[in-house]
PyMOL commands that place a pseudoatom at each C-alpha (Angstrom):
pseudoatom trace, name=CA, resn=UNK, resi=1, chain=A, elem=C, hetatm=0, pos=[41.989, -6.046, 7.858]
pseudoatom trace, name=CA, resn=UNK, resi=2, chain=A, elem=C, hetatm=0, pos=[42.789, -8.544, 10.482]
pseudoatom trace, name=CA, resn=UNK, resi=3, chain=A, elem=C, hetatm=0, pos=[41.659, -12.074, 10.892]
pseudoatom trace, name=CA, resn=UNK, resi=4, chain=A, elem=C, hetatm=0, pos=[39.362, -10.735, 13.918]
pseudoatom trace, name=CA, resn=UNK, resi=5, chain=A, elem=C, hetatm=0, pos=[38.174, -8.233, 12.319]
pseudoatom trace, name=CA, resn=UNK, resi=6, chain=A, elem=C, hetatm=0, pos=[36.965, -10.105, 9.662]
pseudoatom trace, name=CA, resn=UNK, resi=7, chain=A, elem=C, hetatm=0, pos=[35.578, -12.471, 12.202]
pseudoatom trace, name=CA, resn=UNK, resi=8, chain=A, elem=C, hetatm=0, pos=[33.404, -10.175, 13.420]
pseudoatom trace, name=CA, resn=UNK, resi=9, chain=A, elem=C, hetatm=0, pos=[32.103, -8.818, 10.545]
pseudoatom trace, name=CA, resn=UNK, resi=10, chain=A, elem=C, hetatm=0, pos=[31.159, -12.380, 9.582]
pseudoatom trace, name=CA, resn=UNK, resi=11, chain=A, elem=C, hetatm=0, pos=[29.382, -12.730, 13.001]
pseudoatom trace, name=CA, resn=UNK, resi=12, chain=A, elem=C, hetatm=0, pos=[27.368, -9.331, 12.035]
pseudoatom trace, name=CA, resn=UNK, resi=13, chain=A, elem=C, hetatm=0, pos=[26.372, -10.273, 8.965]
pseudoatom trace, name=CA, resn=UNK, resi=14, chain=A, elem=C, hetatm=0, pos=[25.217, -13.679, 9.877]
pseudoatom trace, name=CA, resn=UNK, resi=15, chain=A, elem=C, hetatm=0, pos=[22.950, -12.377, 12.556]
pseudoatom trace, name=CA, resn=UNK, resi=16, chain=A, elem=C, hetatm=0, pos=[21.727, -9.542, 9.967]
pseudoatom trace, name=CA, resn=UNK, resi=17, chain=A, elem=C, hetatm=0, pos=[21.262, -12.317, 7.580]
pseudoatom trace, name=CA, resn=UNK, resi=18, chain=A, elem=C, hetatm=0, pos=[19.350, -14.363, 10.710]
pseudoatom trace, name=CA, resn=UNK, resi=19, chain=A, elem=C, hetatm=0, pos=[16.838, -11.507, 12.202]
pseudoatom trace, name=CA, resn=UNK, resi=20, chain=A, elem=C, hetatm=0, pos=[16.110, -9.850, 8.592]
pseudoatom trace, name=CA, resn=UNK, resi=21, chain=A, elem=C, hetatm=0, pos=[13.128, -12.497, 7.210]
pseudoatom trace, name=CA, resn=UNK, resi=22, chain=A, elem=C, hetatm=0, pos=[11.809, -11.484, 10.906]
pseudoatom trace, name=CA, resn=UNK, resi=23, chain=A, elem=C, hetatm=0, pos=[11.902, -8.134, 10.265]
pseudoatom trace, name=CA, resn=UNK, resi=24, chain=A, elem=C, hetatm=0, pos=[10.661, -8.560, 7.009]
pseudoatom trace, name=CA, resn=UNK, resi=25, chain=A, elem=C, hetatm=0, pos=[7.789, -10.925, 8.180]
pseudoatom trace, name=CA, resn=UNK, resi=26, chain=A, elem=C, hetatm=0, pos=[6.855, -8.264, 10.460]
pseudoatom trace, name=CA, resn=UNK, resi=27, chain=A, elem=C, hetatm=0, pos=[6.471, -5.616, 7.799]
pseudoatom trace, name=CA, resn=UNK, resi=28, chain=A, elem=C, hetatm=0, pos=[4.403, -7.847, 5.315]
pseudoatom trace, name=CA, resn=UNK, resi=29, chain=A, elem=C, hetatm=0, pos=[1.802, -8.667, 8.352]
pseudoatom trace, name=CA, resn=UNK, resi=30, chain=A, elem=C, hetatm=0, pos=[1.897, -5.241, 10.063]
pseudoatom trace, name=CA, resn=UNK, resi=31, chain=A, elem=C, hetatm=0, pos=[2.137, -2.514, 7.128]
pseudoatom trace, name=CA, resn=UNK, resi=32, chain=A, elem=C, hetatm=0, pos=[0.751, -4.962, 3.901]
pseudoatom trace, name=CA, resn=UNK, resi=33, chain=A, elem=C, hetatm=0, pos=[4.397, -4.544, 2.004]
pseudoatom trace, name=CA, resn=UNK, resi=34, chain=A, elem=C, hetatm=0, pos=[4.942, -6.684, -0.618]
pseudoatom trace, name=CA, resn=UNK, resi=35, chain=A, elem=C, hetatm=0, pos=[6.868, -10.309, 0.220]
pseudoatom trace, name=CA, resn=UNK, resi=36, chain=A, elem=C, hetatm=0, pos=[8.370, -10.089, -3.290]
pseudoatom trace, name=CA, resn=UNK, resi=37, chain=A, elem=C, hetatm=0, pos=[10.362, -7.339, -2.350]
pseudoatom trace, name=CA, resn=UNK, resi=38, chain=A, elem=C, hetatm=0, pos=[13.220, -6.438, -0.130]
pseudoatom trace, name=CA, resn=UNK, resi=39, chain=A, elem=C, hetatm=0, pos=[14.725, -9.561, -0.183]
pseudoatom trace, name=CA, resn=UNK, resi=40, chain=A, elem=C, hetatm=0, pos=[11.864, -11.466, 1.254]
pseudoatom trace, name=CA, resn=UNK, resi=41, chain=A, elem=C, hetatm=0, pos=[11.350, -14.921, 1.791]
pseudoatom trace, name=CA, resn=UNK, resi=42, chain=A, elem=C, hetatm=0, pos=[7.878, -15.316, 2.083]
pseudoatom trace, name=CA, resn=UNK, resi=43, chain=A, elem=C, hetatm=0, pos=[7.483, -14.495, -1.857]
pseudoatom trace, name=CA, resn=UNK, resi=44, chain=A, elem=C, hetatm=0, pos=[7.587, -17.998, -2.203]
pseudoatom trace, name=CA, resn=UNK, resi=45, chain=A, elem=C, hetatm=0, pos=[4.521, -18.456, -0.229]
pseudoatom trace, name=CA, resn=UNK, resi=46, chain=A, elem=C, hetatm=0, pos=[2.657, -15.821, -1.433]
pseudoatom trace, name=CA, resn=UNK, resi=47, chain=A, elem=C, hetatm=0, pos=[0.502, -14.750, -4.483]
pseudoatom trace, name=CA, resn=UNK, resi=48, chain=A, elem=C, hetatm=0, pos=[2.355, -12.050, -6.642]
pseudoatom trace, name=CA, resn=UNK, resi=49, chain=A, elem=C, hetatm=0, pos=[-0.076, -8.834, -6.596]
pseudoatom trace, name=CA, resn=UNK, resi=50, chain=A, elem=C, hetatm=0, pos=[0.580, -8.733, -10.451]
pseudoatom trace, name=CA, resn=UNK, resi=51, chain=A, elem=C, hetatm=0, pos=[-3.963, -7.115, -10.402]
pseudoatom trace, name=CA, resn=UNK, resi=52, chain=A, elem=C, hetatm=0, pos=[-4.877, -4.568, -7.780]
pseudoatom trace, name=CA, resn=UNK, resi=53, chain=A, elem=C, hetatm=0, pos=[-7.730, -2.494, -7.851]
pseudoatom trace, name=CA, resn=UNK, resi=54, chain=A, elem=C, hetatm=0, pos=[-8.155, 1.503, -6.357]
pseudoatom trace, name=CA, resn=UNK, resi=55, chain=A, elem=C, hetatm=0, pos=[-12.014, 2.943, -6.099]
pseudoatom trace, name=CA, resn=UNK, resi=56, chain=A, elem=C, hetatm=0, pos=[-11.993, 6.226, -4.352]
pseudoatom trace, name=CA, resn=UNK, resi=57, chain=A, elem=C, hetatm=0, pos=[-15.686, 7.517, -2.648]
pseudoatom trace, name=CA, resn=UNK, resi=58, chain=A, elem=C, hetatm=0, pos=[-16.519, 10.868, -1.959]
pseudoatom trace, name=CA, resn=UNK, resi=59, chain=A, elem=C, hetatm=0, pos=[-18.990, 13.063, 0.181]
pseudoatom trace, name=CA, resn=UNK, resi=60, chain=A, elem=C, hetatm=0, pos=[-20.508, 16.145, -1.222]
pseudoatom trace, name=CA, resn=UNK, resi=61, chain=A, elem=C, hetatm=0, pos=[-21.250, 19.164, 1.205]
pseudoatom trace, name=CA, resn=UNK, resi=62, chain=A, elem=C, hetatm=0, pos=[-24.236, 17.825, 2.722]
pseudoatom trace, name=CA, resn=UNK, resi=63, chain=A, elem=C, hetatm=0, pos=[-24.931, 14.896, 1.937]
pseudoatom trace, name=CA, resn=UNK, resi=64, chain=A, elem=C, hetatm=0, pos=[-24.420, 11.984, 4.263]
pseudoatom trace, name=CA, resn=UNK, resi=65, chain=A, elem=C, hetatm=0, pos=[-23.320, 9.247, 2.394]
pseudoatom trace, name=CA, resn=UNK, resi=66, chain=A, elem=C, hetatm=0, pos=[-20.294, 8.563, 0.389]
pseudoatom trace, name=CA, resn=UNK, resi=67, chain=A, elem=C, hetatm=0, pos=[-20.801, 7.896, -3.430]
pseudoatom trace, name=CA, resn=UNK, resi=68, chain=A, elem=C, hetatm=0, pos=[-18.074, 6.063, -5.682]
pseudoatom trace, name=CA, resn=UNK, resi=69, chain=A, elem=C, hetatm=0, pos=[-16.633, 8.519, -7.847]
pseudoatom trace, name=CA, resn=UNK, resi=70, chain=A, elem=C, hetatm=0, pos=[-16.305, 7.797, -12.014]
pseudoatom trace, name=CA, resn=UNK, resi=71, chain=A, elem=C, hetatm=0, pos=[-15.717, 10.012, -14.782]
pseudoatom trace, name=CA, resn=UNK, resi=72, chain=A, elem=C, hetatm=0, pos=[-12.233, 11.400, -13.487]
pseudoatom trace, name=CA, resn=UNK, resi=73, chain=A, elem=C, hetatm=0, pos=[-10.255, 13.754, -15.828]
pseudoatom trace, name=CA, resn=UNK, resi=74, chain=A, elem=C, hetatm=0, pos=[-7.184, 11.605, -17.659]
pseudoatom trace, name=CA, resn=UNK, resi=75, chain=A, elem=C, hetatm=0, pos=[-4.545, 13.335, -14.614]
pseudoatom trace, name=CA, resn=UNK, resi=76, chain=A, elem=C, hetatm=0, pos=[-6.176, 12.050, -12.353]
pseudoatom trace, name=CA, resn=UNK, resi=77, chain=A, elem=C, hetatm=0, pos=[-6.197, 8.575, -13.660]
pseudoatom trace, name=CA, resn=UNK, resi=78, chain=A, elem=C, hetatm=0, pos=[-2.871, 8.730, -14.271]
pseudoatom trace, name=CA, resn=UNK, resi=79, chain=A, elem=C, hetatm=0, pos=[-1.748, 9.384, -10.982]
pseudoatom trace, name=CA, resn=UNK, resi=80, chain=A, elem=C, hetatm=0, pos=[-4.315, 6.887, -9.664]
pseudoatom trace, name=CA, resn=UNK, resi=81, chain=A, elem=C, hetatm=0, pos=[-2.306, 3.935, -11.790]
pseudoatom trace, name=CA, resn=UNK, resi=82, chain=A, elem=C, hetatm=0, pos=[1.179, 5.850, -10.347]
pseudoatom trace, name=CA, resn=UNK, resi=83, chain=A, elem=C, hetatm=0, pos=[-0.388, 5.781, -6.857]
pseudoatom trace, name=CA, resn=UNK, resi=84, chain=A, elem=C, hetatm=0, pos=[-1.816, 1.879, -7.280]
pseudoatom trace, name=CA, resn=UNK, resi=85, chain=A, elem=C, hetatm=0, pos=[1.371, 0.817, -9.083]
pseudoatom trace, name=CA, resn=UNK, resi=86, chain=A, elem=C, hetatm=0, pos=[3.406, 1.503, -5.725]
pseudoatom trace, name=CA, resn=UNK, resi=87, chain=A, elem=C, hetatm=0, pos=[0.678, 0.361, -3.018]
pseudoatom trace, name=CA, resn=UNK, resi=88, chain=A, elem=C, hetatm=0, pos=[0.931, -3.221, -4.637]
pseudoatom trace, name=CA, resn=UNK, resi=89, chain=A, elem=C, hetatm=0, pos=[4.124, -3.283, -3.420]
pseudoatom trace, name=CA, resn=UNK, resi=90, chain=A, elem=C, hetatm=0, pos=[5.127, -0.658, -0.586]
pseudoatom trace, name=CA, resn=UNK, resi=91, chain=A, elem=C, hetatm=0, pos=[1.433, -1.650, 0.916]
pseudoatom trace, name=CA, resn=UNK, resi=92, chain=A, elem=C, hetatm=0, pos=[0.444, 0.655, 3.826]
pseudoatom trace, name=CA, resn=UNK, resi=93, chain=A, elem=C, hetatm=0, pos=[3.854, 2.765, 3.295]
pseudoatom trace, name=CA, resn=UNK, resi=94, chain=A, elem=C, hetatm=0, pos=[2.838, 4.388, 0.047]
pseudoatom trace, name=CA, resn=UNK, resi=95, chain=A, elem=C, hetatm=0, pos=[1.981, 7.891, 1.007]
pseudoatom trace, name=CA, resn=UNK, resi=96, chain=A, elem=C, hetatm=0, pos=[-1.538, 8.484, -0.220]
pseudoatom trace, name=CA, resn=UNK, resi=97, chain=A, elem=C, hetatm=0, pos=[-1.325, 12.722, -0.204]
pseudoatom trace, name=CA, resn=UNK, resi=98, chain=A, elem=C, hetatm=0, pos=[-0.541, 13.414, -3.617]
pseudoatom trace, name=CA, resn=UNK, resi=99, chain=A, elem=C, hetatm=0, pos=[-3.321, 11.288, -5.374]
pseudoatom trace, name=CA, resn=UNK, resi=100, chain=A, elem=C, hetatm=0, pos=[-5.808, 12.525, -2.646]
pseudoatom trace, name=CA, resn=UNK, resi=101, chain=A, elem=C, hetatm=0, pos=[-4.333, 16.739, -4.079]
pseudoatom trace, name=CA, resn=UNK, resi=102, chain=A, elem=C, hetatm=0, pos=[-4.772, 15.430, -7.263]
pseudoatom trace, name=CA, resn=UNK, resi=103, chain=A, elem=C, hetatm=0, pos=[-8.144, 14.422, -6.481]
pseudoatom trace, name=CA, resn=UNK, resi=104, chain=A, elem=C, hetatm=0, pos=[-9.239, 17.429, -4.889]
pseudoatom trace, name=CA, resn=UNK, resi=105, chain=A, elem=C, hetatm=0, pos=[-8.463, 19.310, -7.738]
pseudoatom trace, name=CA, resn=UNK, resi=106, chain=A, elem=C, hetatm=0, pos=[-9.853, 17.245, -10.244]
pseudoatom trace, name=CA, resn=UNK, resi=107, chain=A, elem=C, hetatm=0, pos=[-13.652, 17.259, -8.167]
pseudoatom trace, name=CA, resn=UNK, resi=108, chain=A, elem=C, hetatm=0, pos=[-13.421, 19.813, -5.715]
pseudoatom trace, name=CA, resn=UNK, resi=109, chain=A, elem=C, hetatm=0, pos=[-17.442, 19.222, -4.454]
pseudoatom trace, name=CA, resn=UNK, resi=110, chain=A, elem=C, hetatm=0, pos=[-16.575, 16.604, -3.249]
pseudoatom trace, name=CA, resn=UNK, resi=111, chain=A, elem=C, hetatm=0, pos=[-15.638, 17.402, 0.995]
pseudoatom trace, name=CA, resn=UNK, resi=112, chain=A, elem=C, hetatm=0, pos=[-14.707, 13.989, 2.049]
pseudoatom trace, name=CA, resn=UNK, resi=113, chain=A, elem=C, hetatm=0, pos=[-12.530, 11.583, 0.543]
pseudoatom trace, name=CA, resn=UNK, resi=114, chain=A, elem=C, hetatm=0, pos=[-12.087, 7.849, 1.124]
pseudoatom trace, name=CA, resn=UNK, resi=115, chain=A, elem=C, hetatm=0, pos=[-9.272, 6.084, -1.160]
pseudoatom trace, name=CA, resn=UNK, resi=116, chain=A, elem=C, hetatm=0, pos=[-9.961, 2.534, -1.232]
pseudoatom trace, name=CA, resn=UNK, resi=117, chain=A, elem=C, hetatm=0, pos=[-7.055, 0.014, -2.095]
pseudoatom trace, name=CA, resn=UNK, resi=118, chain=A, elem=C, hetatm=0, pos=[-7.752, -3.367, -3.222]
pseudoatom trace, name=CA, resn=UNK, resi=119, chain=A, elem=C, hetatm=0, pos=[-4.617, -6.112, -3.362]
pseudoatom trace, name=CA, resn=UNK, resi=120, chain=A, elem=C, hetatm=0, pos=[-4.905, -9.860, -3.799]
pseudoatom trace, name=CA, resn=UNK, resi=121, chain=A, elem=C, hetatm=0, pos=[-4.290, -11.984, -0.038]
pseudoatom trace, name=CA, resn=UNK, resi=122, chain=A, elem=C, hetatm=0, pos=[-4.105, -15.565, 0.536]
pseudoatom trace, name=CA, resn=UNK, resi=123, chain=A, elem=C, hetatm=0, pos=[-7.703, -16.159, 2.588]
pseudoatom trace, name=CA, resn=UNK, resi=124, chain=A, elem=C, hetatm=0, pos=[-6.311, -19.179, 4.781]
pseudoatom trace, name=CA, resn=UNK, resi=125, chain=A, elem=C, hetatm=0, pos=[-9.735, -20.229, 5.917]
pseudoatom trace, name=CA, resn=UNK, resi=126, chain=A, elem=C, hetatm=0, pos=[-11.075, -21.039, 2.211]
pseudoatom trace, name=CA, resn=UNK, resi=127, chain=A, elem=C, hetatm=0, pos=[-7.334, -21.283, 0.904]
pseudoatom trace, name=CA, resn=UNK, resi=128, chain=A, elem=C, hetatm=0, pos=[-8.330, -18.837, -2.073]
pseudoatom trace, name=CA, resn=UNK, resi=129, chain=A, elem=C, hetatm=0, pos=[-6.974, -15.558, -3.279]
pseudoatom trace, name=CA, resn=UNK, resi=130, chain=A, elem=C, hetatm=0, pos=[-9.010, -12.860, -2.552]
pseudoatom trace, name=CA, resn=UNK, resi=131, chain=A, elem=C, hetatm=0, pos=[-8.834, -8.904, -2.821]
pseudoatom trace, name=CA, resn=UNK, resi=132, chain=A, elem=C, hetatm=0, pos=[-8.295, -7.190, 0.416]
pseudoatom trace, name=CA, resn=UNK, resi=133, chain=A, elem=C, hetatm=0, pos=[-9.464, -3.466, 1.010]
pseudoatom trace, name=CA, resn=UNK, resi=134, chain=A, elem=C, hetatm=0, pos=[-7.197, -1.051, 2.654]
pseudoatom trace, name=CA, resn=UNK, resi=135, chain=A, elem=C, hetatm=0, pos=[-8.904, 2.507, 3.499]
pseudoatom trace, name=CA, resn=UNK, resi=136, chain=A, elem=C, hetatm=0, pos=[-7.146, 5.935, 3.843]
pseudoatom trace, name=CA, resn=UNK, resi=137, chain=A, elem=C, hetatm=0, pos=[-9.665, 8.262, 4.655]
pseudoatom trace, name=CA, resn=UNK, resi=138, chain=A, elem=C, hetatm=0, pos=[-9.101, 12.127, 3.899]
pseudoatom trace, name=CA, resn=UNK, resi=139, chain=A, elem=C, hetatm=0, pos=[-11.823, 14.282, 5.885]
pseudoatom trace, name=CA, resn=UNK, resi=140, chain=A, elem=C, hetatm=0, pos=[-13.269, 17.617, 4.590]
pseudoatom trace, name=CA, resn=UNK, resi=141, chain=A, elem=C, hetatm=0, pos=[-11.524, 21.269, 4.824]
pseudoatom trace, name=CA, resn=UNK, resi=142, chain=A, elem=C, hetatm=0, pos=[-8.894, 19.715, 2.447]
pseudoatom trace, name=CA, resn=UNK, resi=143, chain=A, elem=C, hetatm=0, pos=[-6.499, 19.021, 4.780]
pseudoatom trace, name=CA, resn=UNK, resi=144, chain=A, elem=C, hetatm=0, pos=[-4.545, 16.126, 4.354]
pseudoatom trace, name=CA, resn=UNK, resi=145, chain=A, elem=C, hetatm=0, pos=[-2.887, 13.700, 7.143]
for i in range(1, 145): cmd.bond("trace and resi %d" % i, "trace and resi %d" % (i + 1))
show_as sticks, trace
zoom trace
């Protein structure tokens, strides 16, 4: 490899190694991914999501409200911790379709679905950690998105 060469590739990475706490930046604000991973800065002005919560609703053929669900069989509850133990840290990029199958299965009368994902943020106005909800809805006919 020549010097130039090597210059260049010096030059590349230094601007990759410039732009990508942008990049990442943008992520964490725009799609709730973690700032502890992918080589992000901002975990060290962040709270590590080490509790989460999930509570998943439902609407029975019907009815017009939604009604938290509880008393889930054991498979679903174990892909519920699967599915919560990824959207603490992939945020709005975890794909939500296989816990909202497993769901389906597990309490079929229910038509609608709403999976609701709860993950400590820093609240700047009162400078306290609170738990944020992010919503993927799932509508009857048990089609998913």
């Amino acid at each position: 490899m020549t010097f130039a060469t090597k210059r260049r590739v010096l030059h590349v990475a230094l601007v990759l190694f410039t732009l990508w706490p942008l990049l990442h930046m943008y992520l964490v604000m725009h799609f709730n991914l973690s700032a502890w991973k992918l080589a992000g800065w901002g975990m060290y002005a962040t709270p590590r999501p080490s509790f989460s919560g999930l509570a998943v609703y439902g609407r029975r053929a019907g009815a017009t409200k939604f009604e938290e669900v509880r008393g889930t069989p054991p498979a679903f509850q174990a892909e519920a911790t699967r599915f919560l133990d990824s959207a603490r840290w992939l945020g709005q990029l975890i794909n939500p379709n296989t816990l909202a199958r497993s769901f389906r299965q597990a309490r079929p009368e229910f038509v609608d679905l709403r999976i609701i994902v709860y993950t400590p943020t820093l609240d700047r106005q009162s400078a306290i950690i609170v738990l944020r909800p992010v919503s993927y809805d799932y509508p009857g006919s048990g089609s998913e998105r």
